[in-house]
C-alpha positions in Angstrom: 25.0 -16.1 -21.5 21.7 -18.5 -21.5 18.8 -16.6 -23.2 16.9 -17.2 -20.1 19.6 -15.8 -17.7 18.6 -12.3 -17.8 14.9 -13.1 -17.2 15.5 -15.1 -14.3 17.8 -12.3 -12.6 14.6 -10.0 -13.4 12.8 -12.7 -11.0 15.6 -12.9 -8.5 15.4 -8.9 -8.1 11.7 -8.9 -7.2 12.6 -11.8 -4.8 15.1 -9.7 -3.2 12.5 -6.6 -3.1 9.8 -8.3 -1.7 11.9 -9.5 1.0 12.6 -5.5 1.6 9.2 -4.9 2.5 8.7 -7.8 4.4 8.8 -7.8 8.3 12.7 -7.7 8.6 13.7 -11.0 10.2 17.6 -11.4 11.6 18.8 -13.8 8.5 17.7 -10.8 6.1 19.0 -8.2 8.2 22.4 -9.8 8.6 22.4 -10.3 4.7 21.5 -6.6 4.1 24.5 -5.7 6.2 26.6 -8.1 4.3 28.9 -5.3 2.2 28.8 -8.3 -0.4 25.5 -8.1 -0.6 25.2 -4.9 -2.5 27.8 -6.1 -4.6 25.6 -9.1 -5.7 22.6 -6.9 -6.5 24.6 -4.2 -8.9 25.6 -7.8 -10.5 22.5 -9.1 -10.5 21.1 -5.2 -12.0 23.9 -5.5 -14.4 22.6 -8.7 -15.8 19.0 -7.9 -16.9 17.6 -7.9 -20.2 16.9 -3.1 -19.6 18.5 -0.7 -17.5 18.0 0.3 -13.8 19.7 3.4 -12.4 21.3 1.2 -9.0 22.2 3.7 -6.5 22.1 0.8 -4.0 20.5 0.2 -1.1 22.3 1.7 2.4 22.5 -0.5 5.2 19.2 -0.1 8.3 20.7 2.7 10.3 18.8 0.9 13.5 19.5 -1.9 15.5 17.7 -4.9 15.0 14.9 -4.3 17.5 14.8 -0.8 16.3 14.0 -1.8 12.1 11.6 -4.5 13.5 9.4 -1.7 15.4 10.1 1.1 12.8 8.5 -1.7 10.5 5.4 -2.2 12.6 4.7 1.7 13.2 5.3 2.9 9.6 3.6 -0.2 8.0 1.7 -2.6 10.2 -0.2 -0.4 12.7 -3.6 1.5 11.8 -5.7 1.3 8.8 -5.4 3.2 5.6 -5.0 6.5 5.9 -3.8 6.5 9.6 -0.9 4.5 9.1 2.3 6.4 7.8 2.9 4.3 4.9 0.4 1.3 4.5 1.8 -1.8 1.7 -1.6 -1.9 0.6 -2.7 -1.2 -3.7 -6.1 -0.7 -1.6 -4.7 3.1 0.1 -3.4 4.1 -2.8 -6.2 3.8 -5.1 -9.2 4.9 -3.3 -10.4 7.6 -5.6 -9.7 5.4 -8.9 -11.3 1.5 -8.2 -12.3 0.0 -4.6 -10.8 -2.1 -2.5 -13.1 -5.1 -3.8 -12.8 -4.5 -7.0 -8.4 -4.3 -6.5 -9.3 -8.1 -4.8 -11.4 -9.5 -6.9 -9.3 -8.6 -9.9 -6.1 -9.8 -7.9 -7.2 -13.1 -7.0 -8.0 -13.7 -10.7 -4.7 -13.1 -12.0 -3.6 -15.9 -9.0 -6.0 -17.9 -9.7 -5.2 -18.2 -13.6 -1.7 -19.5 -12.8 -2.8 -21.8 -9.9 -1.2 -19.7 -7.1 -2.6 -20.0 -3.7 -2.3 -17.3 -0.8 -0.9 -18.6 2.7 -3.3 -19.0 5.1 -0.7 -19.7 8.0 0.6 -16.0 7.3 -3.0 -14.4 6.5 -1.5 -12.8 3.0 -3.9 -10.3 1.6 -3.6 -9.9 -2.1 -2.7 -6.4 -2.5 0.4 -6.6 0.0 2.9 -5.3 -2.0 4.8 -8.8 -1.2 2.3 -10.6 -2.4 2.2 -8.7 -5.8 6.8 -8.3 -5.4 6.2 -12.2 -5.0 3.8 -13.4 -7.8 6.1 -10.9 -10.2 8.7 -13.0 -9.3 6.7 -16.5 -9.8 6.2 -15.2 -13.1 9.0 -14.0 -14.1 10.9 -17.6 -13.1 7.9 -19.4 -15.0 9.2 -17.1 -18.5 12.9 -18.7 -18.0 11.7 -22.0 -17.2 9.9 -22.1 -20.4 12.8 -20.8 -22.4 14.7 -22.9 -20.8 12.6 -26.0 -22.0 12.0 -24.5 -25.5 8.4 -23.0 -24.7 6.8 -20.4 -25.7 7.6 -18.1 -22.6 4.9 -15.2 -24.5 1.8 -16.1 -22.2 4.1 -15.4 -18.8 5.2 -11.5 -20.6 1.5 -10.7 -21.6 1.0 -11.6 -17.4 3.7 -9.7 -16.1 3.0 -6.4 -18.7 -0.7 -6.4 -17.6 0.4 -7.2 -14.0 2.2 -4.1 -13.8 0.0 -2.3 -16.2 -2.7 -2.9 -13.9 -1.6 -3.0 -10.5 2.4 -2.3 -9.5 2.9 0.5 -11.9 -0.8 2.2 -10.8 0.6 2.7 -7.2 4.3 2.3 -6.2 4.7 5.8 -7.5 2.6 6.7 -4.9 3.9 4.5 -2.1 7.5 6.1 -2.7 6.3 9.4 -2.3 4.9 8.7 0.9 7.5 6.8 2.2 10.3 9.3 1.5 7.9 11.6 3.3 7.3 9.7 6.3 9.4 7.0 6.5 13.3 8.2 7.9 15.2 4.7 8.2 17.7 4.6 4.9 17.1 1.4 4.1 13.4 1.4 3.4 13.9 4.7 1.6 16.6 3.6 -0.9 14.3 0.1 -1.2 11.4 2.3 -2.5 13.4 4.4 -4.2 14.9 1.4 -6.4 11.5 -0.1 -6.3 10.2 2.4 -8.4 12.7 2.8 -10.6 13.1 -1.0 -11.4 9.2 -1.5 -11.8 9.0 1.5 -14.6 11.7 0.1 -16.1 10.4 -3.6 -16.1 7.4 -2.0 -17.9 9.1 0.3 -20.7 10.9 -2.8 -21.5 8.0 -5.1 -21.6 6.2 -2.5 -23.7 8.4 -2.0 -26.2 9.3 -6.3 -27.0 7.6 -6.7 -30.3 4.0 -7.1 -30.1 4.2 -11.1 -31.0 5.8 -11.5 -28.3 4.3 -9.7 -25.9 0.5 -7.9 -26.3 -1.3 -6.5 -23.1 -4.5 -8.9 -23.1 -8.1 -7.2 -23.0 
């Protein structure tokens, strides 16, 4: 296996996560039903450079119409506290750091790599796609640069202090109040292998020697 393989599966998974938590359009519901499709995540699982516990993810229990308006009510309606389960770093943080300061400490981790935030789909930095998504970036820019014969260290420091700062500070949280509130399978056993993949991502990052991968100050 290609050195780089394993990192760029670690990529591919927080692809396929953040498409989880996105609003569920029809392509990515009919792939989620797909029975082959949880055989291509255990493989992809399988495949990366630490271990995940994979209990898979079940199938939406709802109809089409019905995941698309469980989304909106247990995600996209009402502001912090008075939504069921709100995507937002921002809700879960309140008593640590603000809102602006979550932000403005966002935007410069984007900013440093030269990523830009839709404007056509409003994206607001501490969506949890967002972060699911510029995990991702990073984690493809680390196997690009392996594959090329770069130093790939700069795009480990990003994603261990990414997570160190931001992921790993709330989807703890963001679990526990979805298996609380939210009842549809799918977005439970998402979470549930959300966490478990993110504290995982970490421990390994942590533990790389520390040439190859220091949290920056």
């Amino acid at each position: 296996m290609d050195a780089a393989e394993p990192i760029l599966l670690v990529s591919q998974v927080y692809l396929f996560l953040s498409k989880c938590f996105s609003y569920p359009r029809e392509e990515f519901s009919r792939l989620i039903e797909d029975q082959r499709t949880e055989g291509e995540l255990r493989v992809m699982v399988e495949g990366l450079p630490f271990h995940v516990d994979c209990k898979g993810i079940p199938s939406p229990a709802l109809s089409q119409e019905g995941l698309e308006t469980e989304y909106i009510n247990s995600f996209d309606i009402g502001i912090g506290a008075s939504l069921p389960c709100p995507l937002y770093e921002s809700a879960y943080r309140e008593e640590e750091t603000s809102s602006r300061d979550i932000t403005e400490e966002l935007l410069r981790f984007y900013d440093h790599f030269q990523v830009r935030l839709s404007d056509k789909e409003k994206d607001y930095p501490d969506h949890l796609v967002t972060e699911l998504e510029f995990m991702a970036f990073l984690g493809k820019k680390e196997a690009e640069a392996m594959g090329k014969g770069r130093d790939p260290a700069p795009y480990r420091r990003a994603q261990l202090d990414f997570l160190d700062r931001h992921l790993d500070k709330w989807v703890h949280r963001l679990n526990e109040r979805l298996q609380q509130r939210v009842k549809e399978p799918f977005y439970q056993g998402a979470s549930s292998f959300l966490r478990e993949f993110v504290m995982n991502h970490l421990s390994y990052l942590r533990n790389l020697p520390q040439a190859a991968c220091s949290v920056t100050t």
